[in-house]
C-alpha positions in Angstrom: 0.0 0.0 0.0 1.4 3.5 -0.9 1.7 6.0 1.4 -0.6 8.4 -0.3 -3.1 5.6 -0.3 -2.8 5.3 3.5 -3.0 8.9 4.6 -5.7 9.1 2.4 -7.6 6.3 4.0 -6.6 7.9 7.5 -7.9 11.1 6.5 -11.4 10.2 5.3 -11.8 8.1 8.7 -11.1 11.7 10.6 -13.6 13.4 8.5 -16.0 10.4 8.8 -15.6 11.2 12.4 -15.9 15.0 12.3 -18.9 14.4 10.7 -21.1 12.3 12.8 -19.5 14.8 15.5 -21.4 17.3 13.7 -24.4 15.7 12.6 -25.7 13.8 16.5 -22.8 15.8 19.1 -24.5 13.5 22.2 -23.7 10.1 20.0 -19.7 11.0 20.5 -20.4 12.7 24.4 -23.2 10.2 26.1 -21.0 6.7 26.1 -22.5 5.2 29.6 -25.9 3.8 30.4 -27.4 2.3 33.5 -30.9 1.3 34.9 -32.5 1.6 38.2 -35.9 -1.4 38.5 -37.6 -1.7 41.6 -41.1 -3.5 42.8 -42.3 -1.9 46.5 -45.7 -3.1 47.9 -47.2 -1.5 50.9 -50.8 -1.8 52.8 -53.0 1.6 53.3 -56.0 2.0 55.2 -59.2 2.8 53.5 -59.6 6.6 52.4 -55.5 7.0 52.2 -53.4 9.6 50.2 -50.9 8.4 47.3 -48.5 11.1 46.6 -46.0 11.2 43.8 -43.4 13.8 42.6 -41.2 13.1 40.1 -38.9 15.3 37.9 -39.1 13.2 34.5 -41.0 9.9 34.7 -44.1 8.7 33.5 -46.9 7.8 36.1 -49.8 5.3 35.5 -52.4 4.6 38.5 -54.6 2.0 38.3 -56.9 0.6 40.5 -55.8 -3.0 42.6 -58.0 -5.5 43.7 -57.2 -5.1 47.3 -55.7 -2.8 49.9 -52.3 -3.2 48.5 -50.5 -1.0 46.9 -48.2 -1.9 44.0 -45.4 0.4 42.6 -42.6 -0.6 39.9 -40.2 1.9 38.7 -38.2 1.9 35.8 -35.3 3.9 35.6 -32.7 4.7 32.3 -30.1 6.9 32.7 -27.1 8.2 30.0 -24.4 10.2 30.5 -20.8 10.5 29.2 -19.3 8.7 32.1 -20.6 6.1 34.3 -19.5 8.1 36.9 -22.1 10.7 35.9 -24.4 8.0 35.5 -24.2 6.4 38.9 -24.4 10.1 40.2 -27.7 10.8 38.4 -29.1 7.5 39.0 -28.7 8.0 43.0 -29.9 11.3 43.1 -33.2 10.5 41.3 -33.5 6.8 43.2 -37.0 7.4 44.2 -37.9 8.0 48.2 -40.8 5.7 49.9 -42.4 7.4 52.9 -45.2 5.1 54.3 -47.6 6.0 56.8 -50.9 4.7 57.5 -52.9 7.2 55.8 -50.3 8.6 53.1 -47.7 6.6 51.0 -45.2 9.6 49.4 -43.1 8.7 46.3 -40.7 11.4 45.6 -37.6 11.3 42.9 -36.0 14.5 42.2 -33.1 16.1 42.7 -32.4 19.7 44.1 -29.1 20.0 42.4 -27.7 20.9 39.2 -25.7 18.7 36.3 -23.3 20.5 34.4 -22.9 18.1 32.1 -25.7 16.2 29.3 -27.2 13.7 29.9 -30.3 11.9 29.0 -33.5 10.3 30.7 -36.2 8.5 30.4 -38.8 6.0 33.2 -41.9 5.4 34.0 -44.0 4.6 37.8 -46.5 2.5 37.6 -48.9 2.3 40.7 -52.0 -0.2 41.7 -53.5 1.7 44.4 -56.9 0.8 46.0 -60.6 2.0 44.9 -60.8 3.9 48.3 -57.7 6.1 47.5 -56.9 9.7 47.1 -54.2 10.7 44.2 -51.8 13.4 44.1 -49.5 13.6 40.9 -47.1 16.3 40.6 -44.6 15.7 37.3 -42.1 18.3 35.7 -41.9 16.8 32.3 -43.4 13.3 32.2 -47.2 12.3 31.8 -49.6 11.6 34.2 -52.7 8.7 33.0 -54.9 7.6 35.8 -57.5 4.7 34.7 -60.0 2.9 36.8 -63.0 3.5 39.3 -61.6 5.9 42.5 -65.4 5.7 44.1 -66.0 8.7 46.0 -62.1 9.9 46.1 -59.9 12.6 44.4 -57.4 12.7 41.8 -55.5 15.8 41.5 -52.3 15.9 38.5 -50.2 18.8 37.3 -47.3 18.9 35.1 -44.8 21.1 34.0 -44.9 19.9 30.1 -46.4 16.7 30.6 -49.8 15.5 29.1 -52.7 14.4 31.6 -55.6 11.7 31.1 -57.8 10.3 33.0 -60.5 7.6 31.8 -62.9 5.9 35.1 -64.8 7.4 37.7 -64.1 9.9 40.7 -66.2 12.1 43.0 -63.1 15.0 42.7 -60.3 15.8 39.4 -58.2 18.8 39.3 -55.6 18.6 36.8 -53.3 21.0 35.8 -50.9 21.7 33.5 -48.3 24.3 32.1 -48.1 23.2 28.4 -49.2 19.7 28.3 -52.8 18.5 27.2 -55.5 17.1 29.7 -58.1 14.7 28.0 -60.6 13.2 30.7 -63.2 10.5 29.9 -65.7 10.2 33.3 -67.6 6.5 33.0 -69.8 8.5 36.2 -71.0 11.9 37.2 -68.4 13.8 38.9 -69.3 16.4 41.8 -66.3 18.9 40.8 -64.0 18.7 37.6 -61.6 21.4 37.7 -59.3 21.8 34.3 -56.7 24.6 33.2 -53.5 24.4 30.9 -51.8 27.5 29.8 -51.0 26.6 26.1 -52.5 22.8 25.8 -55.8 21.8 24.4 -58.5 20.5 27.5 -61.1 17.8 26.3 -63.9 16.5 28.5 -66.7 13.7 27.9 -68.6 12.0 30.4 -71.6 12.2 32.4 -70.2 15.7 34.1 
């Protein structure tokens, strides 16, 4: 092989690499990735609070057969070291706070990444019939589906779409951006919707 032939081979790779630099910078930057899964089960009493706050995931309530309650989370994390990863993924490990009356989820973090990253997880929740539901989300979607009785579900988001589809005495939903669609199955004594820039749909018996 000559040597014009090699430094032009070498000189193509560079520019091949320059390239896809310039076309997705996070492919060459975010090189680590790492999950967090975890299945918690606790036991409420009739008529208790579930209370989630979460920076980026997805929530999903749905109604279990009995007085248990059911969470799974599922975290993915990428950064460009798995330094940064393991970092990100501790600081947003979600929190469990169980009392008798009130079962608090809570995965956030109150400091700031100089560095990018990306995220993505979802919380999904079986809660009993007999329970009140407080979703607070900065980017992620809230969907609540199933038959809450005579109980209240109250969502807001950041960016985040809401829906709700099932039955509840009480929803408030709220959101800065995101959409809220709500299909009632029953008559509702108070519906409360408001969304800054997002589209609010309604149908039901309300």
């Amino acid at each position: 092989m000559s040597i014009r032939r090699f430094t032009s081979r070498i000189l193509r790779g560079v520019l091949g690499l320059i390239l896809l630099h310039i076309i997705s910078p996070q492919a060459s930057v975010l090189a680590a990735t790492d999950y967090y899964h975890t299945v918690e089960s606790f036991r409420l009493s009739p008529g208790a609070s579930v209370v989630v706050e979460v920076a980026f995931h997805d929530v999903e309530v749905t109604v279990s057969p009995d007085y248990r309650v059911e969470v799974e989370v599922n975290t993915e994390i990428t950064a460009a070291s798995e330094q940064n990863v393991a970092r990100l993924l501790k600081e947003y490990k979600p929190v469990f706070t169980e009392r008798a009356d009130r079962l608090q989820i809570i995965s956030r973090s109150d400091g700031h990444s100089n560095f990018n990253w990306n995220c993505s997880g979802k919380i999904k929740i079986a809660v009993p019939a007999q329970t009140n539901v407080e979703l607070k989300s900065a980017s992620g979607t809230c969907i609540v589906r199933g038959n809450f009785d005579k109980n209240t579900i109250t969502a807001s988001t950041a960016s985040g779409d809401i829906s709700f589809r099932g039955e509840t005495e009480r929803l408030t939903a709220n959101s800065a951006s995101g959409k809220i669609n709500a299909e009632f199955a029953g008559p509702a004594a108070l519906v409360q919707a408001r969304t800054a820039s997002g589209a609010i749909r309604i149908n039901g018996p309300v």
